[in-house]
C-alpha positions as a printed NumPy array, in Angstrom:
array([[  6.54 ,   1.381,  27.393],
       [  6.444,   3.993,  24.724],
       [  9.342,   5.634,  26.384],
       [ 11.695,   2.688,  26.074],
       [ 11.043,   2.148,  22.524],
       [ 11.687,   6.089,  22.029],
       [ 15.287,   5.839,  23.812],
       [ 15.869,   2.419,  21.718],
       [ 15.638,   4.602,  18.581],
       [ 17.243,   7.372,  19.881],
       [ 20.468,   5.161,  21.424],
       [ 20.054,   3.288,  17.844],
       [ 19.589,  -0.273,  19.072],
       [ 17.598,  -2.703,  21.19 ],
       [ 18.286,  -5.253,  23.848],
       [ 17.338,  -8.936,  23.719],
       [ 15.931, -10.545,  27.489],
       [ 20.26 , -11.387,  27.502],
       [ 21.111,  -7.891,  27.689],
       [ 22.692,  -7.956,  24.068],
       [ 22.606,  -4.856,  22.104],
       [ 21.061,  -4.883,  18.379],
       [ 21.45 ,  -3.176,  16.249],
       [ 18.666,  -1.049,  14.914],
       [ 20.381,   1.563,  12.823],
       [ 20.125,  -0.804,   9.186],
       [ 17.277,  -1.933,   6.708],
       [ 15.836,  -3.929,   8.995],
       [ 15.761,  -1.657,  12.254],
       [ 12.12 ,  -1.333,  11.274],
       [ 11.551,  -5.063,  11.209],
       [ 12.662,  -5.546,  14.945],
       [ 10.839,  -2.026,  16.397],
       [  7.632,  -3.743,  14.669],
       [  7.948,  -6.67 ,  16.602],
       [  8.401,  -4.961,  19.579],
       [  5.41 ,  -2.56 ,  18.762],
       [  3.286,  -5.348,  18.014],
       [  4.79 ,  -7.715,  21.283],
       [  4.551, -10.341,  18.81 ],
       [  6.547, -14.032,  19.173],
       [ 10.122, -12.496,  17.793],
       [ 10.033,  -9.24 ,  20.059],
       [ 13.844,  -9.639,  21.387],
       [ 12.326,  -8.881,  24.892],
       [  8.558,  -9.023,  25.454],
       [  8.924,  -8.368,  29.136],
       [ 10.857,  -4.928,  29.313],
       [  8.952,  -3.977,  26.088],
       [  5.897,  -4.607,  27.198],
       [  2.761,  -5.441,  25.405],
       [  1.727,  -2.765,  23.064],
       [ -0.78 ,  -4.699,  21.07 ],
       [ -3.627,  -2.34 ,  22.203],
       [ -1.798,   0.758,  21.868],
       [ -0.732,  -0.43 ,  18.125],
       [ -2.905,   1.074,  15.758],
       [ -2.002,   4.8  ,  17.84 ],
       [  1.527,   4.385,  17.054],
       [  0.947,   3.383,  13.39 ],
       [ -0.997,   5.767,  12.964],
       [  1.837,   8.436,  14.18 ],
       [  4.255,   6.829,  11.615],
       [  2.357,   9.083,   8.932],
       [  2.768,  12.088,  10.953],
       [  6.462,  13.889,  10.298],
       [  6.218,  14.731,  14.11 ],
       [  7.013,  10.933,  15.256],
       [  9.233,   9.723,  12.658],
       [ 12.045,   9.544,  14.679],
       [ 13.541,   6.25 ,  13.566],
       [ 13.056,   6.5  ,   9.983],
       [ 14.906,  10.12 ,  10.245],
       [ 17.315,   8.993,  12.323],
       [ 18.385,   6.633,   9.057],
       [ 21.15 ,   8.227,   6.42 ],
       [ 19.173,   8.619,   3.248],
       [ 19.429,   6.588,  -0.072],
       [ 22.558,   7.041,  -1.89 ],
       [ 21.941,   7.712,  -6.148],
       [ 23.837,   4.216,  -6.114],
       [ 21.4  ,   2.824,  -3.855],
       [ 18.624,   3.453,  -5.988],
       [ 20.007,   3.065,  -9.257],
       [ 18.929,  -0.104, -11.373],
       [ 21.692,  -0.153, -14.443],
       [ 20.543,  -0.28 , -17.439],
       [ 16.605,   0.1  , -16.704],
       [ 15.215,   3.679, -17.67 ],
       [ 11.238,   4.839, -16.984],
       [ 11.004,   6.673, -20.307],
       [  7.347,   7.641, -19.768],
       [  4.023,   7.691, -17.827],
       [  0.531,   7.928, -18.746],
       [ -2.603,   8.078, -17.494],
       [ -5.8  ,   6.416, -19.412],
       [ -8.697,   7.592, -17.519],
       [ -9.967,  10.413, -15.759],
       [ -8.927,  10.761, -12.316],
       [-12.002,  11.437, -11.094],
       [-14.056,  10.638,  -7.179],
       [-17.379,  10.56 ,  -6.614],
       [-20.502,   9.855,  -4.186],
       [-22.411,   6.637,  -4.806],
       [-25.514,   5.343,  -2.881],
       [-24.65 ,   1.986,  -1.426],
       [-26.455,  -0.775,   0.787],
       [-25.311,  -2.481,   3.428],
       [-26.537,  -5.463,   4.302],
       [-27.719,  -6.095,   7.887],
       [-29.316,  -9.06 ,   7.737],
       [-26.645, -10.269,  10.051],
       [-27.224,  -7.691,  12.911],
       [-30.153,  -9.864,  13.963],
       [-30.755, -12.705,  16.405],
       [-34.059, -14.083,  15.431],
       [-34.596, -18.036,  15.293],
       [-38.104, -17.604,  13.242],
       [-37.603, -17.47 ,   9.464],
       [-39.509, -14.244,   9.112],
       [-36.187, -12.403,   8.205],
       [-35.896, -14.557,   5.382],
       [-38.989, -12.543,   3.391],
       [-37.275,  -9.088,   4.106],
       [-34.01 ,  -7.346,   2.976],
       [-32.949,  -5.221,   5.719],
       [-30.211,  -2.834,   4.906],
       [-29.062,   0.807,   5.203],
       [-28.248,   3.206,   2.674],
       [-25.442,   6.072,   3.024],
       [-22.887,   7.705,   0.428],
       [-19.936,   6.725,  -0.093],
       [-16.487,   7.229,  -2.16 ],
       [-15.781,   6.445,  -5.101],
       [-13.679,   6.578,  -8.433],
       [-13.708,   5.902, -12.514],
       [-11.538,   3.612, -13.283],
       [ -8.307,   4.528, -15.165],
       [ -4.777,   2.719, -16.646],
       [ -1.483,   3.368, -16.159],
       [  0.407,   2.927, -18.859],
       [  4.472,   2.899, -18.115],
       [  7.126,   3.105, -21.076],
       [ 10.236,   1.362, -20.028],
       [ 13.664,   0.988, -21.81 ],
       [ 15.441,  -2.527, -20.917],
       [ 19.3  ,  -2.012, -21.784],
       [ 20.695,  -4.811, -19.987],
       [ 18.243,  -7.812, -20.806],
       [ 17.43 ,  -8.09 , -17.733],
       [ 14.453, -10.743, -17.6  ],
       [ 12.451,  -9.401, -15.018],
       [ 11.897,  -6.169, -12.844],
       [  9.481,  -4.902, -10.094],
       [  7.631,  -1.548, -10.23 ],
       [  5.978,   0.441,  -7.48 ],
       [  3.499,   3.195,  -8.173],
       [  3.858,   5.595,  -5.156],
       [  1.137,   8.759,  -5.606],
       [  1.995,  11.684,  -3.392],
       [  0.464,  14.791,  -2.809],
       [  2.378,  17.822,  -3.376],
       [  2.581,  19.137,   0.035],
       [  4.536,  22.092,   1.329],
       [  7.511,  21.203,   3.543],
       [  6.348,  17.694,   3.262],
       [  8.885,  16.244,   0.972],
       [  7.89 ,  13.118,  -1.08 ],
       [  4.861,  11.937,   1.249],
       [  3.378,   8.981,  -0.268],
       [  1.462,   5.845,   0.07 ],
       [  2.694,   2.759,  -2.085],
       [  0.38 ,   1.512,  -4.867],
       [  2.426,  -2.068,  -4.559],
       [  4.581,  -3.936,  -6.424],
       [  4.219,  -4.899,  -9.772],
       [  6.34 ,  -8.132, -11.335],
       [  6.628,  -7.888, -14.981],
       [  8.773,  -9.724, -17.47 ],
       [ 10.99 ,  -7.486, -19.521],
       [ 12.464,  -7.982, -23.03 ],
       [ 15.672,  -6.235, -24.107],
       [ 14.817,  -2.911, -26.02 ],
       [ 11.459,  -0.443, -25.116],
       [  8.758,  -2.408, -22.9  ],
       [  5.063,  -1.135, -21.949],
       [  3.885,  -1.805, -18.742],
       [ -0.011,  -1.557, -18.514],
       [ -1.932,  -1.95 , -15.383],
       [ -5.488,  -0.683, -14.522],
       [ -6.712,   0.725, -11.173],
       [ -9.003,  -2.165,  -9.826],
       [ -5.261,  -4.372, -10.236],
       [ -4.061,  -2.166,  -7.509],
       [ -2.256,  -4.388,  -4.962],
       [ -2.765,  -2.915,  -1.954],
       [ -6.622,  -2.919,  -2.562],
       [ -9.108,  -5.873,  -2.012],
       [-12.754,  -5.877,  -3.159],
       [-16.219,  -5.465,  -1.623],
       [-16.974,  -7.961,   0.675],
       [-19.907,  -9.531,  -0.95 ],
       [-23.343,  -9.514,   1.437],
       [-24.547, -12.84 ,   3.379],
       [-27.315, -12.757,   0.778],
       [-25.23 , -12.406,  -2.015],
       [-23.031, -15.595,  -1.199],
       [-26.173, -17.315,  -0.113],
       [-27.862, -16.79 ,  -3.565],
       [-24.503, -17.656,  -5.489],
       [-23.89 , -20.946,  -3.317],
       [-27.135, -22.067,  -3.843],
       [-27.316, -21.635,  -7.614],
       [-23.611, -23.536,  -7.545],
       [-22.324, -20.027,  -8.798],
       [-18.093, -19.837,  -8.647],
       [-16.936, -18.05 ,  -5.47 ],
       [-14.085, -15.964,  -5.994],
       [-11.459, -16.461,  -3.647],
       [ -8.749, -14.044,  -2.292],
       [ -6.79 , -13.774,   0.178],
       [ -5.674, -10.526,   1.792],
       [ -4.076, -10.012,   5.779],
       [ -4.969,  -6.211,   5.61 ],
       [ -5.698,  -3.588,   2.808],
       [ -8.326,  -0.754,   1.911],
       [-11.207,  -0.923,  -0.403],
       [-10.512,  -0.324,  -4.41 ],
       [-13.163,   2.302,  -4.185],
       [-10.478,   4.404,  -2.148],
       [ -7.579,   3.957,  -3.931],
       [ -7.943,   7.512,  -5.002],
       [ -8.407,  10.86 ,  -2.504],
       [-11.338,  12.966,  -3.07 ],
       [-10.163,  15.827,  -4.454],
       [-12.141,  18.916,  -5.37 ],
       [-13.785,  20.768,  -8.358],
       [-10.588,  22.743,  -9.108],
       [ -7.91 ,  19.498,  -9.265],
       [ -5.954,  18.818,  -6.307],
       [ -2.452,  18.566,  -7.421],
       [ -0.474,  15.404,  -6.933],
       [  2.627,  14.014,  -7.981],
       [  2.739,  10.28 ,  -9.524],
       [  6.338,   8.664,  -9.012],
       [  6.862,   4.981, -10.624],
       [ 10.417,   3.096,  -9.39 ],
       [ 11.82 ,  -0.057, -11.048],
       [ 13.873,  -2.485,  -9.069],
       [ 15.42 ,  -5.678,  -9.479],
       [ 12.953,  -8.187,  -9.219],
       [ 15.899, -11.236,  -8.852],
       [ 17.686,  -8.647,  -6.113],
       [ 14.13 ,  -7.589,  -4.43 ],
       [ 12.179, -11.114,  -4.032],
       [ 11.309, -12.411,  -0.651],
       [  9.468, -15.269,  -1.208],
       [  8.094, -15.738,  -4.906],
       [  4.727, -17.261,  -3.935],
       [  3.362, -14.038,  -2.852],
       [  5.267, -12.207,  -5.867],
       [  3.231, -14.612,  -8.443],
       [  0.05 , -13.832,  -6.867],
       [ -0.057, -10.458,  -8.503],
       [ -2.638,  -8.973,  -6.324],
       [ -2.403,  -8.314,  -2.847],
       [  1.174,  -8.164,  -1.782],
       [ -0.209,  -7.003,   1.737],
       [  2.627,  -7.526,   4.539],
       [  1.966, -10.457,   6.311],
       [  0.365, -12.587,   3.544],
       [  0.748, -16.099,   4.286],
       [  3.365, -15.062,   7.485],
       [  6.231, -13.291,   5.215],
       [  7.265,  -9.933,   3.185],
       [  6.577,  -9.919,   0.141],
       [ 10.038,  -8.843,  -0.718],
       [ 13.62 ,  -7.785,   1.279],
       [ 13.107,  -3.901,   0.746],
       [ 12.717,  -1.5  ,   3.516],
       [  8.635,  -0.816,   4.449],
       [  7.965,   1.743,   1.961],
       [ 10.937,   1.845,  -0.384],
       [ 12.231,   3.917,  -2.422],
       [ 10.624,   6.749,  -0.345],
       [ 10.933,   5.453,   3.394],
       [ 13.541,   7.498,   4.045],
       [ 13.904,  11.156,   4.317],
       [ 14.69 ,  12.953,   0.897],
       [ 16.847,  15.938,   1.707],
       [ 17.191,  17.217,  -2.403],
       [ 14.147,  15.735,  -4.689],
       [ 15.892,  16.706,  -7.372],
       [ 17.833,  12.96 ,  -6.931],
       [ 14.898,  11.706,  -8.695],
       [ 16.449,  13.295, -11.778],
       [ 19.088,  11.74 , -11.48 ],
       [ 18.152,   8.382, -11.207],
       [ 16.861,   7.112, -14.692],
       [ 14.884,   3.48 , -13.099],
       [ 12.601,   6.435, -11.331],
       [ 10.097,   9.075, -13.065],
       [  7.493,  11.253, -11.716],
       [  4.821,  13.563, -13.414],
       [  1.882,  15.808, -12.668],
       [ -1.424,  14.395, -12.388],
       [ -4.34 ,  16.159, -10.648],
       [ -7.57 ,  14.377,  -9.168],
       [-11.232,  15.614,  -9.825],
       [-14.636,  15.663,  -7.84 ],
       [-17.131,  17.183,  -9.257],
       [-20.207,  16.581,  -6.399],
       [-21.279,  14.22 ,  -8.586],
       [-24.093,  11.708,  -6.441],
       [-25.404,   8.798,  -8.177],
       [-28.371,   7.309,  -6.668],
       [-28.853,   3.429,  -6.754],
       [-31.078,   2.692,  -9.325],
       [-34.916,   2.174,  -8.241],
       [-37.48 ,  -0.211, -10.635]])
């Protein structure tokens, strides 16, 4: 099964259960080779594709490895005019905050992990302790110069790690809608508003003791995502060196479906059954990036240096 998706991306298009060729060699080649990785309801032919559901977290997992990225190199890559939003210019970027990890003793409830009809449970918390990651909150803070009046604009954070022969590997921090008024414009947004974060699950006991005290439940909803706490890497005593890139787009040009865009937190793929908007997976930096210096060339995108801390720092949870 693998081997037929390989030689779809490698003849640079698909066939439908017809026989029809399409076309896979666009923005939305990705689209279609996800549906046939997942087998889901708009695969173009489940049967000759197979069912890959079980085998799907293996092959996302190899889209992060520059070994099996055979598709997205196979793509030209962006033109300056491409990326370009006219008018729009990332003047500056700041960080508020150290960028700092650290160890934190945490509980975990496992109250759940037991199948006992008495009620003795009910007089006992029974959890388990273990470290885990963690990081000091910090701001961005994003200068932007509006020459067009343009009302409104998405950014995307995209952190990358400064890794030889690894051109521009990132992770995307999400997109951010803001309104923007003619002139210079500040763009402020703290780490727990991260996007492609959720919260802590709270504990049975935790919801049990809020319901019952009629306590507001905070509501979210999220298809997919990783914990706040791990928004950052670890990084060491010394600084491990990253680079922090911020694009602006065209929020009227970019929006999918402006539900999800208005949520303002978790703009997760597959929220409520769409994309959040009608970029590539992963844009601006999807696509290979023969000469980074196009970044200087393109005023709507900015990078700078940042560099992220841990210190062995352990903090204990607090004991009456």
């Amino acid at each position: 099964m693998e081997d037929r998706i390989h030689d779809a991306i490698a003849h640079g298009y698909v066939e439908d259960e017809q026989g029809n060729k399409i076309n896979i060699e666009n923005d939305h080649g990705i689209d279609i080779l996800g549906d046939i990785i997942q087998s889901s309801m708009y695969s173009p032919n489940r049967k000759y594709y197979g069912n890959l559901t079980t085998l799907a977290y293996t092959l996302l997992d190899h889209q992060t490895d520059p070994k099996n990225k055979e598709h997205i190199d196979s793509l030209p890559p962006y033109t300056k005019e491409q990326l370009v939003f006219p008018g729009i210019t990332v003047a500056d970027i700041q960080i508020q905050g150290n960028l700092e990890t650290y160890f934190e003793e945490y509980k975990y409830d496992l109250i759940n992990a037991f199948n006992d009809n008495t009620t003795q449970t009910e007089f006992y918390d029974i959890y388990a302790t273990m470290p885990r990651l963690n990081h000091k909150e910090f701001t961005y803070k994003i200068k932007v110069q509006n020459n067009n009046g343009s009302p409104k604009e998405v950014c995307h954070s995209h952190p990358r790690h400064a890794v030889p022969r690894r051109p521009l590997a990132c992770y995307r921090d999400g997109p951010l809608r803001e309104d923007s008024d003619p002139g210079d414009n500040e763009i402020t947004r703290k780490s727990s508003e991260a996007s492609i974060t959720v919260p802590d699950v709270p504990t049975y006991k935790t919801l049990v003791e809020m319901t019952e005290s009629h306590q507001t439940l905070e509501m979210y909803e999220s298809a997919t995502g990783i914990p706040n706490r791990l928004l950052l890497p670890k990084g060491n005593e010394e600084g491990v060196q990253f680079r922090l890139l911020v694009a602006v787009t065209d929020a009227q040009q970019d929006v999918n479906d402006e539900s999800i865009i208005t949520m303002n937190k978790y703009h997760h793929y597959g929220v409520r059954g769409v994309q959040p908007d009608k970029r590539p997976f992963g844009y601006p930096l999807d696509r290979r990036v023969p000469d980074e210096h196009i970044v200087d060339e393109v005023p709507n995108i900015k990078e700078t240096m940042v560099k992220v801390y841990n210190h062995n720092v352990f903090i204990p949870i607090p004991h009456n």
